[in-house]
CHARMM-style PDB file with segment names, atoms N, HN, CA, C and O in Angstrom:
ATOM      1  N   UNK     1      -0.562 -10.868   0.797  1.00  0.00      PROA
ATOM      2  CA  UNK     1      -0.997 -11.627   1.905  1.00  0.00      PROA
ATOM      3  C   UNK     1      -0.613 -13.086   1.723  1.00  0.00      PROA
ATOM      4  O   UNK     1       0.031 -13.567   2.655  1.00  0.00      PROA
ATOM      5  N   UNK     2      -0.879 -13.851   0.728  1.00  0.00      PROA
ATOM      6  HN  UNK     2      -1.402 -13.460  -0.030  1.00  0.00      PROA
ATOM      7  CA  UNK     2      -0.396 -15.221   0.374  1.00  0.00      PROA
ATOM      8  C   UNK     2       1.216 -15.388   0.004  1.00  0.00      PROA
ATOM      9  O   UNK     2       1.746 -16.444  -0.342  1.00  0.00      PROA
ATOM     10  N   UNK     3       1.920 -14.009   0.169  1.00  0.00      PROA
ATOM     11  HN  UNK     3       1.490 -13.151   0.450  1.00  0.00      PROA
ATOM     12  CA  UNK     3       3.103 -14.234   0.183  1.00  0.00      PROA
ATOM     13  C   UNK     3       3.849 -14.275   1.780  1.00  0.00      PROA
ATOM     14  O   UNK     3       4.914 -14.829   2.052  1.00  0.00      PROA
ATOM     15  N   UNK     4       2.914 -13.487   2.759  1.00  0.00      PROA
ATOM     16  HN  UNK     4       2.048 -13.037   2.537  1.00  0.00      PROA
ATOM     17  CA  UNK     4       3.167 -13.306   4.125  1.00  0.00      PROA
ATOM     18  C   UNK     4       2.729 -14.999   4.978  1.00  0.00      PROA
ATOM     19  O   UNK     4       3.145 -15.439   6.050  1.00  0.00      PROA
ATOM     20  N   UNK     5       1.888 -15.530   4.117  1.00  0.00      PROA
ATOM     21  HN  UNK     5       1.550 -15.172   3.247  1.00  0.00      PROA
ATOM     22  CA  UNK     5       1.512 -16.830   4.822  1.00  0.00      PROA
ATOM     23  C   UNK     5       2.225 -17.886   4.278  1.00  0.00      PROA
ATOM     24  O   UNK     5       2.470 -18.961   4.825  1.00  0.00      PROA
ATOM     25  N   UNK     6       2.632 -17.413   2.854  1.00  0.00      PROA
ATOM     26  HN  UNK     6       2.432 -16.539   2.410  1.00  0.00      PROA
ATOM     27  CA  UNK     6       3.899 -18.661   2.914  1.00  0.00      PROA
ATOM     28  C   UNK     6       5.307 -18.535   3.739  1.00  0.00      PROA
ATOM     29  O   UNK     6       5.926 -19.475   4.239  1.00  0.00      PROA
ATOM     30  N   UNK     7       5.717 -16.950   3.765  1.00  0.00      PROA
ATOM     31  HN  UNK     7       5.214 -16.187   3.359  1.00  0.00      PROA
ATOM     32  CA  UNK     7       6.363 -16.842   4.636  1.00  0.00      PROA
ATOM     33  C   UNK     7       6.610 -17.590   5.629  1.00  0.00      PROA
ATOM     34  O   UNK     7       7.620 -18.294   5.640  1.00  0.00      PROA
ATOM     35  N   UNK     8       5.808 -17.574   6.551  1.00  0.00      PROA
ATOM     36  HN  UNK     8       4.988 -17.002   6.542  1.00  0.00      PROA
ATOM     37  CA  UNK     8       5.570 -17.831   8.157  1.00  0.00      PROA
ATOM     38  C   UNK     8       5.189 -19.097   8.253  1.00  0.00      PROA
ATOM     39  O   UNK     8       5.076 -19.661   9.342  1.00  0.00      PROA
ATOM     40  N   UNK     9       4.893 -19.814   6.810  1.00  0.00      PROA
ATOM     41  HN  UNK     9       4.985 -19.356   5.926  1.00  0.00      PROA
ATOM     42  CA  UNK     9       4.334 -21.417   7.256  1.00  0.00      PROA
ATOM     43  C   UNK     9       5.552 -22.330   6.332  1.00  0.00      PROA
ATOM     44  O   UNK     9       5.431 -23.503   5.980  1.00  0.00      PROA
ATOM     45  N   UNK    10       6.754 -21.406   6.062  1.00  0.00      PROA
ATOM     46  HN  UNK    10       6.853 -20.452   6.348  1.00  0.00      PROA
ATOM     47  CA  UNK    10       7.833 -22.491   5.425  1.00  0.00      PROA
ATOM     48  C   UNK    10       9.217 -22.155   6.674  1.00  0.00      PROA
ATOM     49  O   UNK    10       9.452 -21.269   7.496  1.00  0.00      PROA
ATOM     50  N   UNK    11       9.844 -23.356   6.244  1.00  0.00      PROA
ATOM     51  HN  UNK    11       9.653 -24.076   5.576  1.00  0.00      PROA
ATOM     52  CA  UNK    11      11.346 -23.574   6.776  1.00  0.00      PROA
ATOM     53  C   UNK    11      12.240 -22.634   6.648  1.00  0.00      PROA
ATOM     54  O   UNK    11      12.842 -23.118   5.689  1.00  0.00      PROA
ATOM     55  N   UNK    12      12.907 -21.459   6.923  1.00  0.00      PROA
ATOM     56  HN  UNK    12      12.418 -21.065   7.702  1.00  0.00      PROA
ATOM     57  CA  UNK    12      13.401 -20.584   6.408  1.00  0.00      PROA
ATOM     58  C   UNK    12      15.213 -20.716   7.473  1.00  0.00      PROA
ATOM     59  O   UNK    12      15.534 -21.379   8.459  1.00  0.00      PROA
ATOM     60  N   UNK    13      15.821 -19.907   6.765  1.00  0.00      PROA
ATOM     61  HN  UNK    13      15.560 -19.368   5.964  1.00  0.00      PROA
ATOM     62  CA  UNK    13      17.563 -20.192   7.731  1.00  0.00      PROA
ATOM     63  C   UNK    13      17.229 -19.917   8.992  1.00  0.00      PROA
ATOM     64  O   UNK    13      17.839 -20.382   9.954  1.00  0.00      PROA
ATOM     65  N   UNK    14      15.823 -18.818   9.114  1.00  0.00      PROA
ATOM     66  HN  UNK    14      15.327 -18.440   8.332  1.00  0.00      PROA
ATOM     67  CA  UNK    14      16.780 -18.188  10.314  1.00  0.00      PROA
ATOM     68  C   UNK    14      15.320 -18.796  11.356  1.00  0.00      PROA
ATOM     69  O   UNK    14      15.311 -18.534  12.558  1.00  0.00      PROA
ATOM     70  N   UNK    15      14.426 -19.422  10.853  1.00  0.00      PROA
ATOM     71  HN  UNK    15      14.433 -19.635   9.876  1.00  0.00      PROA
ATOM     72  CA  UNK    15      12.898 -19.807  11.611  1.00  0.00      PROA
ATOM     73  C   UNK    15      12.210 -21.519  11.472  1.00  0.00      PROA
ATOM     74  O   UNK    15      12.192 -22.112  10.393  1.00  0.00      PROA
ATOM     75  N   UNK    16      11.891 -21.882  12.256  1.00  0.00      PROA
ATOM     76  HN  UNK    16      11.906 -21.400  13.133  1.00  0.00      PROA
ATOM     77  CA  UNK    16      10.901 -22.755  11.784  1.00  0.00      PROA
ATOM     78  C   UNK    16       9.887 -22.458  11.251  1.00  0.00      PROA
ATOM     79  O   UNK    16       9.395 -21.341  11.409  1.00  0.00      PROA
ATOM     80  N   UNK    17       9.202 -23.621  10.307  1.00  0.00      PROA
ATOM     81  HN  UNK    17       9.602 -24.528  10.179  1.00  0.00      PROA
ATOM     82  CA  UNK    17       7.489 -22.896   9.845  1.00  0.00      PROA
ATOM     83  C   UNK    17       6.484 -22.916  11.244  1.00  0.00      PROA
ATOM     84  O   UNK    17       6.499 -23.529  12.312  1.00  0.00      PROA
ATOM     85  N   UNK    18       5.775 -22.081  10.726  1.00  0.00      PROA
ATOM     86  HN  UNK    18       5.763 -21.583   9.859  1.00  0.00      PROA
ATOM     87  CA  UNK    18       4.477 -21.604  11.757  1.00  0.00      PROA
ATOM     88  C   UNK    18       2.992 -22.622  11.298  1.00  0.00      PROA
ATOM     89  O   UNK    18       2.713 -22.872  10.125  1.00  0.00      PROA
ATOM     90  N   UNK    19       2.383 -22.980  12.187  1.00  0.00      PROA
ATOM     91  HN  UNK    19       2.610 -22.777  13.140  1.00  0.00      PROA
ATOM     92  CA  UNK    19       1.458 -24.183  12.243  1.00  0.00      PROA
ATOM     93  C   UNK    19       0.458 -23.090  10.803  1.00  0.00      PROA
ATOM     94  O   UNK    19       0.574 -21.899  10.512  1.00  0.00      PROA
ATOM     95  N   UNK    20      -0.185 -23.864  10.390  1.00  0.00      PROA
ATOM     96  HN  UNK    20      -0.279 -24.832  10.627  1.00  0.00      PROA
ATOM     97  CA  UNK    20      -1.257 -23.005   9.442  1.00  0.00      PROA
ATOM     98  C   UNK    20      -2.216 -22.180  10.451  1.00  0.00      PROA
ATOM     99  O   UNK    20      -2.481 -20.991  10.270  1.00  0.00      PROA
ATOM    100  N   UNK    21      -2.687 -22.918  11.493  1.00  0.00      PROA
ATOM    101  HN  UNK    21      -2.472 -23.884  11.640  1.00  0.00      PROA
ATOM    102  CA  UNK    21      -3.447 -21.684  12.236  1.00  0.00      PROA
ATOM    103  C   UNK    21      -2.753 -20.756  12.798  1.00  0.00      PROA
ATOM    104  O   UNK    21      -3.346 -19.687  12.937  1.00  0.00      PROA
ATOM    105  N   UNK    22      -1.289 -20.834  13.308  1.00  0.00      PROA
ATOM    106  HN  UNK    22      -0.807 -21.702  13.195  1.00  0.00      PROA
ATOM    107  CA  UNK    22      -1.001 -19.545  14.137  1.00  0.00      PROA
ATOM    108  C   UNK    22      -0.672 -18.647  12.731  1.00  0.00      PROA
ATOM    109  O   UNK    22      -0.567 -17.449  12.995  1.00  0.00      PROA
ATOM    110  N   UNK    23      -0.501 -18.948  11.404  1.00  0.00      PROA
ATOM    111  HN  UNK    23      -0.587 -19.921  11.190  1.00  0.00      PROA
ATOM    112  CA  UNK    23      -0.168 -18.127  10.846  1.00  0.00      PROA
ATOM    113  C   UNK    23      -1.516 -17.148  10.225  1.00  0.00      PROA
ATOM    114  O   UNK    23      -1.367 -15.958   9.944  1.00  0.00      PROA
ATOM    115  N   UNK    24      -2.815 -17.877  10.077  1.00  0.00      PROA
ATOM    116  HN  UNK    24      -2.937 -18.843  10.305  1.00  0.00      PROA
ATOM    117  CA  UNK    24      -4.037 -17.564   9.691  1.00  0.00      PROA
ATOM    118  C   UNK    24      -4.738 -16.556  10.766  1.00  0.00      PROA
ATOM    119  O   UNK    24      -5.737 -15.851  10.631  1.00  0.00      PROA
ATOM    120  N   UNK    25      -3.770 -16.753  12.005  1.00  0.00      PROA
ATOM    121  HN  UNK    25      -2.958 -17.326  12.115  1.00  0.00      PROA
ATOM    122  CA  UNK    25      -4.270 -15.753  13.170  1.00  0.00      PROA
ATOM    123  C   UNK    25      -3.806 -14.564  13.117  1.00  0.00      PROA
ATOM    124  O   UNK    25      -4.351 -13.470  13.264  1.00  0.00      PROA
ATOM    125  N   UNK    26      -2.210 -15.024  12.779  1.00  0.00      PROA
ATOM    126  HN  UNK    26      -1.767 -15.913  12.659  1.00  0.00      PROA
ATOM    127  CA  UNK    26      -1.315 -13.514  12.867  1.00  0.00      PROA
ATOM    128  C   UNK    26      -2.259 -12.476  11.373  1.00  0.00      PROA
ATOM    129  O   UNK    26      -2.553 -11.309  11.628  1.00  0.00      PROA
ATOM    130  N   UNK    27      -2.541 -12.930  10.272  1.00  0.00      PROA
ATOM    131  HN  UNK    27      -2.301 -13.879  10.065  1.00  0.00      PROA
ATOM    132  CA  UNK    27      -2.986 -12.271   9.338  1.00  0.00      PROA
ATOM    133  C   UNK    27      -4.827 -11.856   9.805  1.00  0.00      PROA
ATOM    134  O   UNK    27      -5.519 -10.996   9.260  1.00  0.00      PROA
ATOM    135  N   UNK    28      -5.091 -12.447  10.536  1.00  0.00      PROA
ATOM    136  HN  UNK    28      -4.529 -13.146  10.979  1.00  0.00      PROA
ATOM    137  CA  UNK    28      -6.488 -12.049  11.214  1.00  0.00      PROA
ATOM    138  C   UNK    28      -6.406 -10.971  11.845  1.00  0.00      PROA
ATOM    139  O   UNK    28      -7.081 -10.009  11.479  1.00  0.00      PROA
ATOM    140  N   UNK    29      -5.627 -10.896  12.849  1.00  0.00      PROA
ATOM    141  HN  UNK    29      -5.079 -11.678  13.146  1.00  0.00      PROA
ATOM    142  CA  UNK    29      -4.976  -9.910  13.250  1.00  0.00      PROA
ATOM    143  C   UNK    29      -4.711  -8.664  12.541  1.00  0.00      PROA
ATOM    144  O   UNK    29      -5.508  -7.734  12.661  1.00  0.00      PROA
ATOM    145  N   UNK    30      -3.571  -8.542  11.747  1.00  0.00      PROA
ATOM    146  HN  UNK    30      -2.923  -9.297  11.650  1.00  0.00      PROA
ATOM    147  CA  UNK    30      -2.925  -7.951  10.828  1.00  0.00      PROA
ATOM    148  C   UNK    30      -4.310  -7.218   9.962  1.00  0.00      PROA
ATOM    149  O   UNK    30      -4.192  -6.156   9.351  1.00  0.00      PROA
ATOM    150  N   UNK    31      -5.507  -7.937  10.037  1.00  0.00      PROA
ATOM    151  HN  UNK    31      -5.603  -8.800  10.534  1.00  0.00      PROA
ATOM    152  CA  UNK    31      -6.495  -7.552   9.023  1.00  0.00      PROA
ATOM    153  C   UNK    31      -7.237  -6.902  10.133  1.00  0.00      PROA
ATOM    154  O   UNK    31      -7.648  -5.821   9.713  1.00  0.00      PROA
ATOM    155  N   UNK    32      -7.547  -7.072  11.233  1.00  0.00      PROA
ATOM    156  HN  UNK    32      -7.212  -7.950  11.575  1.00  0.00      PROA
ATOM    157  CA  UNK    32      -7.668  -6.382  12.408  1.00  0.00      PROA
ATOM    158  C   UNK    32      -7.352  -5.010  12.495  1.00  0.00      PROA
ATOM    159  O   UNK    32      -8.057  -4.021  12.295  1.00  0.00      PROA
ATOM    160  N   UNK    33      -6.450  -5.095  12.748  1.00  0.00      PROA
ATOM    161  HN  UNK    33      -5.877  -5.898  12.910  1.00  0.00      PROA
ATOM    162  CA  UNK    33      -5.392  -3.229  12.481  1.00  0.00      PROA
ATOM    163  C   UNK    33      -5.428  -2.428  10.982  1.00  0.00      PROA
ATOM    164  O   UNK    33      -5.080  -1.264  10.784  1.00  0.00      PROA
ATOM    165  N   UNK    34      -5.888  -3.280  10.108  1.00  0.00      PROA
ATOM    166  HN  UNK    34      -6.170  -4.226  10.269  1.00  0.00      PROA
ATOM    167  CA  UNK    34      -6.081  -2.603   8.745  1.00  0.00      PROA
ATOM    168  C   UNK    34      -4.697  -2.458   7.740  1.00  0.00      PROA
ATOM    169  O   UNK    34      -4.438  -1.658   6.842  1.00  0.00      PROA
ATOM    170  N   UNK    35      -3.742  -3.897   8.458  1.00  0.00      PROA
ATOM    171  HN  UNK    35      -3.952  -4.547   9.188  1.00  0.00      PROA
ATOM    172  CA  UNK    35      -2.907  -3.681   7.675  1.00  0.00      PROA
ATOM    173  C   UNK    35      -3.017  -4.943   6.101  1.00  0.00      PROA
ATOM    174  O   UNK    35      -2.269  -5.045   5.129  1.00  0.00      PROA
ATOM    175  N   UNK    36      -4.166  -5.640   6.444  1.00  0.00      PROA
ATOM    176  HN  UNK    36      -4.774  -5.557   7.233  1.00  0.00      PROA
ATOM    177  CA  UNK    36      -4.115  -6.120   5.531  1.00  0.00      PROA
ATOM    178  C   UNK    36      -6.215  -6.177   5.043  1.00  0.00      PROA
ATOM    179  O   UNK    36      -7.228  -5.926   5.696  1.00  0.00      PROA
ATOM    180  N   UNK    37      -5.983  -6.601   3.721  1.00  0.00      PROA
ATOM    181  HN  UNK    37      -5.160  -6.804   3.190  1.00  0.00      PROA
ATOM    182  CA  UNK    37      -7.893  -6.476   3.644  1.00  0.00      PROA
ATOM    183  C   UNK    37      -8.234  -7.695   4.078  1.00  0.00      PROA
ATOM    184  O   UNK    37      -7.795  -8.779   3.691  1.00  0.00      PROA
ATOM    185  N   UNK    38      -9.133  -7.443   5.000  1.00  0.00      PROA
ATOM    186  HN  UNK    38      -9.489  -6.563   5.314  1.00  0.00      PROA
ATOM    187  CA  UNK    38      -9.991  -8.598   5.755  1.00  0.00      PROA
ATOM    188  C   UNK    38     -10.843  -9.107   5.010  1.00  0.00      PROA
ATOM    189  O   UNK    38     -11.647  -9.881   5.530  1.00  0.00      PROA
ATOM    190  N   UNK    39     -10.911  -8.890   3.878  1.00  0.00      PROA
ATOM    191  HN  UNK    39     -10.258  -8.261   3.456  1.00  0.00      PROA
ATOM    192  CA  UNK    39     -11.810  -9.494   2.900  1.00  0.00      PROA
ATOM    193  C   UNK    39     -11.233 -11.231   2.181  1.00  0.00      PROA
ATOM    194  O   UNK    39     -11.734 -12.292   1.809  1.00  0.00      PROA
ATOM    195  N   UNK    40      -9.495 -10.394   2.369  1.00  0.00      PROA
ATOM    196  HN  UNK    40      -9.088  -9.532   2.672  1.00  0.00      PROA
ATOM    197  CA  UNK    40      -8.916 -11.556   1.478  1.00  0.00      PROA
ATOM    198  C   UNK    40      -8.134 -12.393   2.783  1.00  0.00      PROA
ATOM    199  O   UNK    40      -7.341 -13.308   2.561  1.00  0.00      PROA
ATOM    200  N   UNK    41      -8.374 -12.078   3.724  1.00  0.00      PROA
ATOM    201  HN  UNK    41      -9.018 -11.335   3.905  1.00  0.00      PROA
ATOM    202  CA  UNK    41      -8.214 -12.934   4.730  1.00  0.00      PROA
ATOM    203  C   UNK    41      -9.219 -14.036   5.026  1.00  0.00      PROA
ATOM    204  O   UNK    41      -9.159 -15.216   5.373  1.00  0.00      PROA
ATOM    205  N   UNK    42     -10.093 -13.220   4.765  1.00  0.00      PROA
ATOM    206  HN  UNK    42     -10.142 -12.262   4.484  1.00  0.00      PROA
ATOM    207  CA  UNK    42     -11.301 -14.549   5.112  1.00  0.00      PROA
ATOM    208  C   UNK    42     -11.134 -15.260   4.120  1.00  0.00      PROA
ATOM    209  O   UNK    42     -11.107 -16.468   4.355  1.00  0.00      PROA
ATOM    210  N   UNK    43     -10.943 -14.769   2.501  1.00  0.00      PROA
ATOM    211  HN  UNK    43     -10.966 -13.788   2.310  1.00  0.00      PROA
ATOM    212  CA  UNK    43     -10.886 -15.952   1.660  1.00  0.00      PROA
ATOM    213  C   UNK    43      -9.608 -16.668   2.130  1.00  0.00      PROA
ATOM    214  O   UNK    43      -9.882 -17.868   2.088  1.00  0.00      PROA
ATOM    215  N   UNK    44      -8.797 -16.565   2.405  1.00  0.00      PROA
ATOM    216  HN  UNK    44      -8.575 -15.591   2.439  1.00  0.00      PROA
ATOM    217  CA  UNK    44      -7.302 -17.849   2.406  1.00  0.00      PROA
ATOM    218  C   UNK    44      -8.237 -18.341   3.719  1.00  0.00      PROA
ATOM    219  O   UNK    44      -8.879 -19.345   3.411  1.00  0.00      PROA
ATOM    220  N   UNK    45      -8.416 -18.017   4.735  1.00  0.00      PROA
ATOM    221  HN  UNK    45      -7.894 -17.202   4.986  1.00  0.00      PROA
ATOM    222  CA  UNK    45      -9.427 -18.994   5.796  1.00  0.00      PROA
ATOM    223  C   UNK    45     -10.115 -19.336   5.430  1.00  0.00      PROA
ATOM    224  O   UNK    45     -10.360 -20.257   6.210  1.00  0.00      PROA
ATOM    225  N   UNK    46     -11.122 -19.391   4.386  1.00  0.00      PROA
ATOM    226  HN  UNK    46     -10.923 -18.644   3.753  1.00  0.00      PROA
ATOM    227  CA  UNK    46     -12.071 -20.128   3.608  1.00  0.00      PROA
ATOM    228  C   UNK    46     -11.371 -21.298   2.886  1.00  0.00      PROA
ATOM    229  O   UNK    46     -11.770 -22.462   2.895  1.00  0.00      PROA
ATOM    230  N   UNK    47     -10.305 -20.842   2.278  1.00  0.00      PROA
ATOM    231  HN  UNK    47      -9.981 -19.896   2.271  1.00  0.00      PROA
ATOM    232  CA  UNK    47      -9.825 -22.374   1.439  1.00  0.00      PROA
ATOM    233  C   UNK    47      -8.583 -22.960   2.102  1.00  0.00      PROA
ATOM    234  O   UNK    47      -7.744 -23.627   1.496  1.00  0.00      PROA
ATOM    235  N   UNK    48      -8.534 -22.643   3.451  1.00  0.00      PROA
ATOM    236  HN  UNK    48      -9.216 -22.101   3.943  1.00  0.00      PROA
ATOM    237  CA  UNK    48      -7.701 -24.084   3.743  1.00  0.00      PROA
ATOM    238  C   UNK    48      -7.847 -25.264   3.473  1.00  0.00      PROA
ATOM    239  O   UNK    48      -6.798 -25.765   3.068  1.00  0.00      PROA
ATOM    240  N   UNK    49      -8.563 -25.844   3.508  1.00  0.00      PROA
ATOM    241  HN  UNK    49      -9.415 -25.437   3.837  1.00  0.00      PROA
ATOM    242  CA  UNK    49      -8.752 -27.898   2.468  1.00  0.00      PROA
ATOM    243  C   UNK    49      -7.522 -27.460   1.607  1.00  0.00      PROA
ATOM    244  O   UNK    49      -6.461 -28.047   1.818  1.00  0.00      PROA
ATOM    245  N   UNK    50      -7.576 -26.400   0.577  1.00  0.00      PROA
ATOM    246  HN  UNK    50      -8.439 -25.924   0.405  1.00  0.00      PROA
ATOM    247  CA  UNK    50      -6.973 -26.158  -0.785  1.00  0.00      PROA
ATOM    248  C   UNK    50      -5.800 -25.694  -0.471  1.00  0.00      PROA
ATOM    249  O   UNK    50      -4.822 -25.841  -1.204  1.00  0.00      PROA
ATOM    250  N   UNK    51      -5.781 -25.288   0.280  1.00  0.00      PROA
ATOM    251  HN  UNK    51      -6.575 -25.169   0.875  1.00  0.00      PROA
ATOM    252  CA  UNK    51      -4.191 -24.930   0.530  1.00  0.00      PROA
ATOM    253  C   UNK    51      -3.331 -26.002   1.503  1.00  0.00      PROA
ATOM    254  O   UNK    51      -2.119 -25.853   1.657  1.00  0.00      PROA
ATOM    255  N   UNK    52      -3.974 -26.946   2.055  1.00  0.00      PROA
ATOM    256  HN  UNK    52      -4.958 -27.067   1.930  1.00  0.00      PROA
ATOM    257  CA  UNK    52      -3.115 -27.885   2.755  1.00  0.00      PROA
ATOM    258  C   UNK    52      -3.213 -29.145   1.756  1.00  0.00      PROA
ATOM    259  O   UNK    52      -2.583 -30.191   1.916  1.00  0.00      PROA
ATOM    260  N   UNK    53      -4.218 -28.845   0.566  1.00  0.00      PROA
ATOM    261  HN  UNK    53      -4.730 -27.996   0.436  1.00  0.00      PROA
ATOM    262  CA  UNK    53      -3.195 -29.853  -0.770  1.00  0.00      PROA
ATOM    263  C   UNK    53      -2.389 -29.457  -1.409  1.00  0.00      PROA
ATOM    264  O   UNK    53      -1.427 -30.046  -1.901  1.00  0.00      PROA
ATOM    265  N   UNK    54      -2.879 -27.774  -1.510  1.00  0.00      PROA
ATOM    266  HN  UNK    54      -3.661 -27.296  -1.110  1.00  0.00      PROA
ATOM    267  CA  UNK    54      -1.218 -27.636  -2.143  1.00  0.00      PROA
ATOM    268  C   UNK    54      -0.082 -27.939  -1.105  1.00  0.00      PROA
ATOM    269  O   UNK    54       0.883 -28.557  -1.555  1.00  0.00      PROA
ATOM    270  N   UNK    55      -0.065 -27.655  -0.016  1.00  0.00      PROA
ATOM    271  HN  UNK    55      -0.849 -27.154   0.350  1.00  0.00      PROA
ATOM    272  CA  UNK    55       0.941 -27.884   0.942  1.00  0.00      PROA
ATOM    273  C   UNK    55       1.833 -29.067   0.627  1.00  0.00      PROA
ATOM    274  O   UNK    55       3.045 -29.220   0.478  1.00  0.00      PROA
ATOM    275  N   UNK    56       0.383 -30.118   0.569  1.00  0.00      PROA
ATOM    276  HN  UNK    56      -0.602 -29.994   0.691  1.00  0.00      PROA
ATOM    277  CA  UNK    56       0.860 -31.593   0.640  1.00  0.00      PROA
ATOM    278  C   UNK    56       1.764 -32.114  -0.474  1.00  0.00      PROA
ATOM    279  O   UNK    56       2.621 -32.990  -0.592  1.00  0.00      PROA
ATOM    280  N   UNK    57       1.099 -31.036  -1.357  1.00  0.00      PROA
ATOM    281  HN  UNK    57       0.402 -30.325  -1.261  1.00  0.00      PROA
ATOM    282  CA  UNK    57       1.742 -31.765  -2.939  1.00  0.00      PROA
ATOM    283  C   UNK    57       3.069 -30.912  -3.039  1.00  0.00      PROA
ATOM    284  O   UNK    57       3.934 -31.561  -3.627  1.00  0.00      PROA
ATOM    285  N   UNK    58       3.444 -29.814  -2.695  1.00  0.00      PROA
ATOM    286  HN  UNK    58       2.741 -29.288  -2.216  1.00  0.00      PROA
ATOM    287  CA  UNK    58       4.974 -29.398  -2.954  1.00  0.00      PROA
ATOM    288  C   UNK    58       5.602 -29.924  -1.699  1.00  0.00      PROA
ATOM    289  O   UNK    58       6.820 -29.763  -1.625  1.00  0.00      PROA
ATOM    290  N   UNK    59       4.954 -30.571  -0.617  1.00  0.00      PROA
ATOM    291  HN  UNK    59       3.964 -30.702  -0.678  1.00  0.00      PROA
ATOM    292  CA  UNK    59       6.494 -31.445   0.457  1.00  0.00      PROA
ATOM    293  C   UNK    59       6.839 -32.538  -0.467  1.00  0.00      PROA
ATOM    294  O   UNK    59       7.971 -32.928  -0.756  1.00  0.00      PROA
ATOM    295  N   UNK    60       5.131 -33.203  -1.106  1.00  0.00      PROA
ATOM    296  HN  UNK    60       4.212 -32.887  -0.871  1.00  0.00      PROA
ATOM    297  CA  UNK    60       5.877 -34.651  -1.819  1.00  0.00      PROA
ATOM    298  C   UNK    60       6.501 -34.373  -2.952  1.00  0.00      PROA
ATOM    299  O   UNK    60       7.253 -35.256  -3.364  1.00  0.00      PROA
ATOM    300  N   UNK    61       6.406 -33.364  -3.600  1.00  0.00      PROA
ATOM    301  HN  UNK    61       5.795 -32.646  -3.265  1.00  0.00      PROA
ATOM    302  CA  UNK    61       7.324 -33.269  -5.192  1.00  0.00      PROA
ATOM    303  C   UNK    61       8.579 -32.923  -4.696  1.00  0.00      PROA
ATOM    304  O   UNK    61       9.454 -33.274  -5.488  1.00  0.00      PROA
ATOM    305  N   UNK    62       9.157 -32.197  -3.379  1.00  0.00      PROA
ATOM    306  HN  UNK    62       8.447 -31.912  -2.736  1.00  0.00      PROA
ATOM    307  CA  UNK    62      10.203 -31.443  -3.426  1.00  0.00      PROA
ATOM    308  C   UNK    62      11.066 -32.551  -2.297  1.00  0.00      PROA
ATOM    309  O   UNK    62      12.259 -32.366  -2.056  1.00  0.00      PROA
ATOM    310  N   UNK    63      10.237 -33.765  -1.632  1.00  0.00      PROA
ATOM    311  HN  UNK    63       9.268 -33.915  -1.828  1.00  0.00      PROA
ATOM    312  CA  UNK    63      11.627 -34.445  -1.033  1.00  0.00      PROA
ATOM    313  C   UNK    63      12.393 -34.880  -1.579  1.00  0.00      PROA
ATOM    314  OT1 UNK    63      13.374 -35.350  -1.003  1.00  0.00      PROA
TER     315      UNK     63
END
């Protein structure tokens, strides 16, 4: 699951990144239909603060 949300929230050849909420929706979703555990969905929606520092800190190490 934290590999599907980095997916969809980085720069890739063929996409732009996806805002952190539309991507936290699509996996809401996804946990919806039972393709993913809604358990560990709610946790990555629980620690967004923590994940938009990590965010912050690999744009500033990697410009």
């Amino acid at each position: 699951m934290a590999d599907i949300f980095d997916a969809l929230t980085s720069n890739r050849p063929y996409k732009s990144a996806w805002s952190n909420a539309d991507a936290l929706d699509t996996l809401k979703n996804l946990a919806i239909i039972e393709k993913l555990d809604p358990d560990c969905v709610d946790a990555l929606c629980n620690s967004l603060d923590k994940i938009e520092k990590i965010q912050t800190q690999f744009t500033e190490r990697f410009r």
